[in-house]
Backbone as a chain_set.jsonl record, in Angstrom:
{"seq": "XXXXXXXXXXXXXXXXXXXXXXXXXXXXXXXXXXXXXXXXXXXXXXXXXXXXXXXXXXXXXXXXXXXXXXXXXXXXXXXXXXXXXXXXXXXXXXXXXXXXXXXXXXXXXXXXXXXXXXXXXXXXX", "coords": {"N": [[87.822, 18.337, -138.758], [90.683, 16.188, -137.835], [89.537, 13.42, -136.234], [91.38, 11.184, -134.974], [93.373, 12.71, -133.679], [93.119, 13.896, -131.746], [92.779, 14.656, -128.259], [92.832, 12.421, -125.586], [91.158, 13.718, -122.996], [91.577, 13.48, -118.922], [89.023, 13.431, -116.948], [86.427, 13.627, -114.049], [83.059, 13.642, -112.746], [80.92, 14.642, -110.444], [78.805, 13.52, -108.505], [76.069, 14.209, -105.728], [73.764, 12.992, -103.878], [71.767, 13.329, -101.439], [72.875, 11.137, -98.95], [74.462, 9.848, -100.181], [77.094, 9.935, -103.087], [78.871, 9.561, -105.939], [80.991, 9.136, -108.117], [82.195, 9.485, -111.443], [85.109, 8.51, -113.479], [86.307, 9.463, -115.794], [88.197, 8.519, -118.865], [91.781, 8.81, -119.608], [93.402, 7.803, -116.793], [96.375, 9.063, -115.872], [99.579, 10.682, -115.803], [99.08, 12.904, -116.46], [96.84, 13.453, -115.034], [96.475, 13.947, -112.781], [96.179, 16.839, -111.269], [93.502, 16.88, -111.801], [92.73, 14.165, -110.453], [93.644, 15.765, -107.588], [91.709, 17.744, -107.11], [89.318, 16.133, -107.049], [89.789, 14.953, -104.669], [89.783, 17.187, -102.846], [87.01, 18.023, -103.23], [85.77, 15.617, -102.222], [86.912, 15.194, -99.799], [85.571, 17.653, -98.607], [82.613, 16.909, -98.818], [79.295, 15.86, -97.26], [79.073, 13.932, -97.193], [78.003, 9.887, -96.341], [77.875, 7.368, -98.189], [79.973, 5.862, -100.862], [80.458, 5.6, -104.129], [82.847, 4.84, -106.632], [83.277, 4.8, -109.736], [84.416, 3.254, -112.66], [84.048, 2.798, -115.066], [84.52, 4.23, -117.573], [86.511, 4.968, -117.859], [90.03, 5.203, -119.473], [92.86, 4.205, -119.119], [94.375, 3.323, -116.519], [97.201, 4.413, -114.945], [100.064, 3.576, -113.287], [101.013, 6.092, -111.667], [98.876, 7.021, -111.019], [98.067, 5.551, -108.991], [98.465, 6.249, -106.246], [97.272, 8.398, -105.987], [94.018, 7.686, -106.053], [94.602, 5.542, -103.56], [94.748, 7.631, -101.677], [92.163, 9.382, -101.594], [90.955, 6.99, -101.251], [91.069, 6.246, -98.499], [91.063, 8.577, -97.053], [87.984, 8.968, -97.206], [87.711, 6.258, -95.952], [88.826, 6.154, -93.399], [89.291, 8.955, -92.498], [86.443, 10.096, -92.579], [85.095, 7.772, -91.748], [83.419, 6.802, -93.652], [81.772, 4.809, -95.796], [82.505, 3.126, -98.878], [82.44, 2.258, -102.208], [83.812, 0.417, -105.328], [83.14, 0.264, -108.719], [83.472, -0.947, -112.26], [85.642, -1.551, -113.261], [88.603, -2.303, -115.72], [89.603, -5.808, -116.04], [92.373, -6.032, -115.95], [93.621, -3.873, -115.212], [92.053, -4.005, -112.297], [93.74, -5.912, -111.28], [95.901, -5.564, -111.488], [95.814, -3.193, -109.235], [95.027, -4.234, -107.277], [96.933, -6.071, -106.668], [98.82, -4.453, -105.887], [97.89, -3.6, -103.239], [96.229, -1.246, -103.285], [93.695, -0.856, -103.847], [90.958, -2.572, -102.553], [89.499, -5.903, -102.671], [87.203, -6.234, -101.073], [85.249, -4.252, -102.216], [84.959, -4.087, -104.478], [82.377, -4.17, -106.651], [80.35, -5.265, -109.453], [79.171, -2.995, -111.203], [77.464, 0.335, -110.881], [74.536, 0.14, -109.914], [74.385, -2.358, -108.212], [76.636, -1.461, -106.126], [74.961, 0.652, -105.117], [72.787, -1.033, -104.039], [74.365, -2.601, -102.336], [75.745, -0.499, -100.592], [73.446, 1.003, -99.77], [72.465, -1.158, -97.729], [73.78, -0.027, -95.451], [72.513, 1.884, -94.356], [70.953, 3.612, -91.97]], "CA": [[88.848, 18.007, -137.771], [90.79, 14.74, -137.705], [89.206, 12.45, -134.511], [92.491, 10.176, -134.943], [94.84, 13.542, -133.617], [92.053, 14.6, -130.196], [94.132, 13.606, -127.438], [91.532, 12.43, -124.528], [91.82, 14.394, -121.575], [91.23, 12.894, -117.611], [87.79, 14.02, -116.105], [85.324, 13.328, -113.219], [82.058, 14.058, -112.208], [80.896, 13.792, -109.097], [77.296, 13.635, -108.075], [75.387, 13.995, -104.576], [72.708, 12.816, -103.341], [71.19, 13.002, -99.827], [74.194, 10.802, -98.323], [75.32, 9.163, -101.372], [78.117, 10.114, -103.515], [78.876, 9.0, -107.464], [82.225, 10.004, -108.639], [82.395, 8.867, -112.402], [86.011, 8.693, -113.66], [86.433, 9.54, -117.529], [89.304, 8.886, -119.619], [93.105, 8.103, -119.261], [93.887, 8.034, -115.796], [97.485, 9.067, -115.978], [100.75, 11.485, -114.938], [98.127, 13.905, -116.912], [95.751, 13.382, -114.687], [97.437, 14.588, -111.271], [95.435, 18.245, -111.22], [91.832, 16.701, -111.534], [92.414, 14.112, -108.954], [93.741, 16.245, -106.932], [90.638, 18.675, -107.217], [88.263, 15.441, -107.18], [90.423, 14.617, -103.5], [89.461, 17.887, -102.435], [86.243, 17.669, -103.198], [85.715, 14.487, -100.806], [87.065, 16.19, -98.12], [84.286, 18.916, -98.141], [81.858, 16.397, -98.88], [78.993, 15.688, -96.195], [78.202, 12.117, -97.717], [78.451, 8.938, -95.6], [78.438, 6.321, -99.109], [81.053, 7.178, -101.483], [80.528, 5.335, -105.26], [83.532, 5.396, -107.853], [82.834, 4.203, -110.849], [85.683, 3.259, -113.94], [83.967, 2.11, -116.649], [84.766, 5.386, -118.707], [88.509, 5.127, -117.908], [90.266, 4.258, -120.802], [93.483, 3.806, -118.515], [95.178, 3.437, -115.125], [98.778, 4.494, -114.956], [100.307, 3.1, -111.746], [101.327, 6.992, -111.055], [97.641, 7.305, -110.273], [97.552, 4.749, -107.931], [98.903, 6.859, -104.911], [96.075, 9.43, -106.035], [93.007, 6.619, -105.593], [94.649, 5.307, -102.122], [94.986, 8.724, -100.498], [91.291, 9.544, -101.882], [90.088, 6.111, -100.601], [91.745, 6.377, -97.223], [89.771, 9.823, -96.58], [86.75, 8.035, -97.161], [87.255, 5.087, -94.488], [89.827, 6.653, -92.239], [88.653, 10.581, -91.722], [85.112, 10.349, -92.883], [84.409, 6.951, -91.069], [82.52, 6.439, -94.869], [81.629, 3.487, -96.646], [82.621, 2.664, -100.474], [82.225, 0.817, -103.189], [84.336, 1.176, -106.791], [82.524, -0.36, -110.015], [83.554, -0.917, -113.726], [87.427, -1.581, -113.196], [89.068, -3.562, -116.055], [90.182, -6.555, -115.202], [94.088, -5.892, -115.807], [93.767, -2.648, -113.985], [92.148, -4.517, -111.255], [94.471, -6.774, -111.435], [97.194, -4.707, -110.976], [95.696, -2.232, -108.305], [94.852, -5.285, -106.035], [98.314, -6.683, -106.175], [99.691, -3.43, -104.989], [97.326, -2.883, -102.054], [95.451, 0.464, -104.029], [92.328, -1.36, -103.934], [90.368, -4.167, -101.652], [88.497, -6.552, -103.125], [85.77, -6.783, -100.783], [84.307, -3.324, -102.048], [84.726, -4.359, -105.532], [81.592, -4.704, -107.258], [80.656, -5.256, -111.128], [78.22, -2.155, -111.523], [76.007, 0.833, -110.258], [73.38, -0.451, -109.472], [75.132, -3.127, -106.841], [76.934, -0.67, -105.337], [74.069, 1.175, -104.592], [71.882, -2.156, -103.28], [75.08, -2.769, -101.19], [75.521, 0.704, -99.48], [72.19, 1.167, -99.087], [72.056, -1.654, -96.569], [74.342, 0.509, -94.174], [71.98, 3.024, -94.059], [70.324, 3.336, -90.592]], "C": [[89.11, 16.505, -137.804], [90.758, 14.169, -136.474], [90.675, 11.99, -134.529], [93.419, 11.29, -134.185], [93.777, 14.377, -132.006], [92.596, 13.417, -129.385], [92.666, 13.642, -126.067], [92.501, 13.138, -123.32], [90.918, 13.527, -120.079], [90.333, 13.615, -117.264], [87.211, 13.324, -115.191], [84.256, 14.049, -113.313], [81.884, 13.361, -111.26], [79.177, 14.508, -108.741], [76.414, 13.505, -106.878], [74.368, 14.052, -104.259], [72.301, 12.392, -102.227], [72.744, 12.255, -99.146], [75.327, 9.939, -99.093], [76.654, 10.045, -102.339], [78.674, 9.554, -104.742], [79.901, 9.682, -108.208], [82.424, 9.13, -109.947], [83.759, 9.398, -113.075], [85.961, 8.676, -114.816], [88.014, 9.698, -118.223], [91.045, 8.323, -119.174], [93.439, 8.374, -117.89], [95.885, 8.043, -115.613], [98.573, 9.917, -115.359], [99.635, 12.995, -115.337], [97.154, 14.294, -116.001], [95.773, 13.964, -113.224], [96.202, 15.855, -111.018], [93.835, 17.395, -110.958], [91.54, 15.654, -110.456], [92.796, 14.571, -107.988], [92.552, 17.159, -106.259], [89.082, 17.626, -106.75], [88.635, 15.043, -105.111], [89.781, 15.919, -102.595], [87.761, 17.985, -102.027], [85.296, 16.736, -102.134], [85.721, 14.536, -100.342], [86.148, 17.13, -97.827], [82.699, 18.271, -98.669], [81.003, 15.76, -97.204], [78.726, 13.663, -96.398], [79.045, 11.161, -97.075], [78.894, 7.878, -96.804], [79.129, 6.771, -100.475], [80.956, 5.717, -102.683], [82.055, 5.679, -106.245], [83.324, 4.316, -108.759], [84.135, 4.346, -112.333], [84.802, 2.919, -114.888], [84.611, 3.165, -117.478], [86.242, 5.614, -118.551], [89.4, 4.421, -118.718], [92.042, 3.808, -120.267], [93.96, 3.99, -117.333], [96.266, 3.196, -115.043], [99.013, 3.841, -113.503], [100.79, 4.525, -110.895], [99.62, 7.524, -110.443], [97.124, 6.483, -108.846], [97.26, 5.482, -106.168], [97.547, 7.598, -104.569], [94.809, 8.708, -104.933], [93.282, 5.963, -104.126], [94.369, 6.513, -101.384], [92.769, 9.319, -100.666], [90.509, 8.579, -100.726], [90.378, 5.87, -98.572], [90.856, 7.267, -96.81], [88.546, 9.489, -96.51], [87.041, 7.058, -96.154], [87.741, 5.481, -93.627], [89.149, 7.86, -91.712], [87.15, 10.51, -91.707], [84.341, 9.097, -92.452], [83.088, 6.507, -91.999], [82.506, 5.172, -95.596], [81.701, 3.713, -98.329], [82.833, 2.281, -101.225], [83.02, 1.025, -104.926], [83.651, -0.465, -108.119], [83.144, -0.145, -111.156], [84.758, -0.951, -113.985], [87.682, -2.459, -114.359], [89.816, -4.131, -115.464], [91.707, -6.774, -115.043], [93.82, -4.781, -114.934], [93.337, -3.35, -112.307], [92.79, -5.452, -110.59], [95.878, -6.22, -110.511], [97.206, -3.818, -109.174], [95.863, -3.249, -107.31], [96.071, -5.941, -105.646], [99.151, -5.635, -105.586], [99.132, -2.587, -104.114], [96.511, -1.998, -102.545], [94.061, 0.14, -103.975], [91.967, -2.728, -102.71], [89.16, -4.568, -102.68], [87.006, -6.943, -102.488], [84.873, -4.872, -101.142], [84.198, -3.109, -103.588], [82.919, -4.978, -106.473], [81.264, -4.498, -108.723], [79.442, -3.858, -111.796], [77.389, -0.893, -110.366], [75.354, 0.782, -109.668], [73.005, -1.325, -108.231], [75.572, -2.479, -106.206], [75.979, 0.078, -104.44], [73.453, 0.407, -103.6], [73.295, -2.105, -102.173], [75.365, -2.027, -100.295], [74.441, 0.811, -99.482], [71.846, 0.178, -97.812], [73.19, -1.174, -95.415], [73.56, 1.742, -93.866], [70.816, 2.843, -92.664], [69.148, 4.042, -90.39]], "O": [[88.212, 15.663, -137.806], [91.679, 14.287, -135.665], [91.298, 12.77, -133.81], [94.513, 10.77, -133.968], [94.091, 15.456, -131.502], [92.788, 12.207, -129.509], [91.87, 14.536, -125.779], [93.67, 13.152, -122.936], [89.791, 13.052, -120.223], [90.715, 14.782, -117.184], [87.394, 12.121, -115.376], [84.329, 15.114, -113.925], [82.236, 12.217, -110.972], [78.699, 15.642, -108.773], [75.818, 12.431, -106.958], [73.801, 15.144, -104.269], [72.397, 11.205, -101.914], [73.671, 13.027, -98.901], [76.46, 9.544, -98.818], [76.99, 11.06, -101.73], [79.229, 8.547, -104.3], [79.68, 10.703, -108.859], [82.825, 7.991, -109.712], [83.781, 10.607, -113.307], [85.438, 7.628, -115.195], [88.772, 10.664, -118.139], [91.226, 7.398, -118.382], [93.894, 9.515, -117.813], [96.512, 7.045, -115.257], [98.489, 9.878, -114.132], [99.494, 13.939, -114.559], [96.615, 15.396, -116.113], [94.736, 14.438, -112.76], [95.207, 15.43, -110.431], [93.233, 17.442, -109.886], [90.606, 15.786, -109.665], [92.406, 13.905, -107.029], [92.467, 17.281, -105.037], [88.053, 18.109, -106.278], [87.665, 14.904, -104.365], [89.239, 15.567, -101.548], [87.316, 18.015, -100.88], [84.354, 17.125, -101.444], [84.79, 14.131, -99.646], [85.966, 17.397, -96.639], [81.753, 19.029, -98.881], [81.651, 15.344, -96.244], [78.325, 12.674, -95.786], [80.275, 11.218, -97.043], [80.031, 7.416, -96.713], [78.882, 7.827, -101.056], [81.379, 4.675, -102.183], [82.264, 6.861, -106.517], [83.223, 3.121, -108.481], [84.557, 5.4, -112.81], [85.491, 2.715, -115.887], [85.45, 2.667, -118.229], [86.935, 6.428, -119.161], [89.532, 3.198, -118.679], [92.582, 3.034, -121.057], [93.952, 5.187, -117.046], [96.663, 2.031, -115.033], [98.083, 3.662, -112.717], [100.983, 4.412, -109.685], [99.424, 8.322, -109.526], [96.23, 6.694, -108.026], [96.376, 5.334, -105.324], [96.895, 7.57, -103.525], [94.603, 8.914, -103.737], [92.279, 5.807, -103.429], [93.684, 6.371, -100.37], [92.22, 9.593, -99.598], [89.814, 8.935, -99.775], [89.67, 5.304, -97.74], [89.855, 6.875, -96.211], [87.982, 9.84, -95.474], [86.238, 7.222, -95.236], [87.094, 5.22, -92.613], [88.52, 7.844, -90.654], [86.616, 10.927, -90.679], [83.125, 9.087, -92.64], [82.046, 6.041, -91.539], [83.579, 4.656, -95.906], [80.918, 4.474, -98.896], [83.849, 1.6, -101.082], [82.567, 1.937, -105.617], [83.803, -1.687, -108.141], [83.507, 1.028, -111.249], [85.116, -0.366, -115.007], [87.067, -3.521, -114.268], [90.595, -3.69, -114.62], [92.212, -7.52, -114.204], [93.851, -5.032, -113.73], [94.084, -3.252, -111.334], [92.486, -5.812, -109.452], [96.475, -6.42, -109.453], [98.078, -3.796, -108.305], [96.796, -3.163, -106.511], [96.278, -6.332, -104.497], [100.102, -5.91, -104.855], [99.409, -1.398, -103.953], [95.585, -2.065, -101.737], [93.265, 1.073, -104.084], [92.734, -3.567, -102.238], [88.287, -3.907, -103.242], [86.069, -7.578, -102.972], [84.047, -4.408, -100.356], [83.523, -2.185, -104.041], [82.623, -6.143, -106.739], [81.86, -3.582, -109.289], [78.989, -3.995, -112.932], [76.861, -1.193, -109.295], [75.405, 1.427, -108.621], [72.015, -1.273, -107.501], [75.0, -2.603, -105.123], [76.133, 0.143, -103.221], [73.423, 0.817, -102.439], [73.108, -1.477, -101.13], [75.359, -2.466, -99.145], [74.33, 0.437, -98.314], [71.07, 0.577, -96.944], [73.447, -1.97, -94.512], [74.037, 2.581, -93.101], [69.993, 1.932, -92.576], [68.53, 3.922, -89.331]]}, "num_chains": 1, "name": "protein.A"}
């Protein structure tokens, strides 16, 4: 099979633990991509978890038709679910972009995992 002609497709996983939450985004985030965050949105909503992780590194792009997706997602998280969260591994044009059109805040921006974690963990009571 020729690799050069495998068209990447948009995925998540999403991982829970105790009150945590680890949604890893894979792949082109695009007009393609509509169905799985929709399903990943859903998801969230029937989630019991107070700290809510998303993670880009594995996103090989962010269309601006996804943007709407990622606000209405992140909204449910601080607005309905009164949840805390943190998004890791953004490039820096994408973050670039998202932040100039509101889709993102920079104070929940952090560069990894691992920080995210140390940083929600100190809301835990």
């Amino acid at each position: 099979m020729d690799e050069g002609n495998v068209v990447e497709q948009f995925k998540y996983l999403l991982a829970e633990q105790k009150e945590f939450c680890l949604i890893s985004f894979i792949g082109p985030m695009d007009n393609h991509a509509a169905m799985a965050l929709d399903e990943c949105y859903k998801k969230i909503k029937e989630s019991n978890c107070k700290y809510f992780i998303f993670n880009f590194r594995d996103v090989a792009l962010i269309h601006n038709t996804s943007h709407r997706h990622l606000v209405q997602m992140q909204h449910t998280i601080r607005k309905e679910k009164k949840s805390f969260l943190r998004l890791c591994g953004i490039h820096p044009k994408w973050k670039s972009d998202l932040m100039a059109d509101g889709s993102i805040r920079a104070d929940e921006m952090v560069d990894n995992i691992r920080i995210a974690l140390n940083e929600l963990s100190r809301f835990l009571k």
